[in-house]
N, C-alpha and C positions, 0 to 999 in steps of 0.2 A: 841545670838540674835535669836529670834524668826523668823520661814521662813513665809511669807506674805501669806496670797491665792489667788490661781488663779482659773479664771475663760476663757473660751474662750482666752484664748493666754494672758490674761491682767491679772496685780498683784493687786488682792483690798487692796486698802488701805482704812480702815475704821476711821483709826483717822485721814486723811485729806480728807475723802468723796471723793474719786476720784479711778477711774481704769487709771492704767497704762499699756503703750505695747512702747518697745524700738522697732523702725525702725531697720532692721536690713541692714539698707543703709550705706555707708562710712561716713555719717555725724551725725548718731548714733540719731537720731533727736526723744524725747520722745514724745507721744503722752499721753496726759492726756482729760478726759472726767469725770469731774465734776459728783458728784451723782442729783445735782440739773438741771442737763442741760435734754432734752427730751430722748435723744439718753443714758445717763448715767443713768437714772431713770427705762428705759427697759432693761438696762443690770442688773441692781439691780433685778428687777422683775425676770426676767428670772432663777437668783444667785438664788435668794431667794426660787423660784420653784425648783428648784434642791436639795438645802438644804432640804428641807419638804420631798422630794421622798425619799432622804437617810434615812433620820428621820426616816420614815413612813417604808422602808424597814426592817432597824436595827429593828423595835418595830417587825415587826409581825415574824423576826426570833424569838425575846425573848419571841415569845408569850406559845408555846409547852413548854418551859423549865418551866416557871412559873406555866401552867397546871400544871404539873410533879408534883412539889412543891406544890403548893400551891391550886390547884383543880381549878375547875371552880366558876367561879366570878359570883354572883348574885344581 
């Protein structure tokens, strides 16, 4: 089985649109926030900004290797 992602302390779940964060109180009490609710919507945003930075870093390591290869793009 597949490990979920996390974001900020919470596990996205993207096939039930929702972040999840376990209380870690005695009564173990789940907290879920909706991707549609205001609060779940800027946690997505924020996700999604991160995603793009990693994105955007990975590409311009591979950018010198392709130079190497393949020359400059015109």
């Amino acid at each position: 089985m597949a490990e979920l992602p996390r974001f900020k302390g919470y596990t996205i779940d993207y096939r039930l649109g929702e972040f999840r964060r376990m209380q870690p109180d005695p009564d173990g009490v789940m907290e879920c926030i909706p991707f549609d609710r205001y609060v779940g919507q800027q946690l997505l945003y924020e996700h999604i900004i991160q995603l793009y930075d990693e994105l955007l870093a990975a590409n311009h390591a591979l950018i010198p290797y392709f130079m190497d290869e393949f020359g400059p793009l015109s």
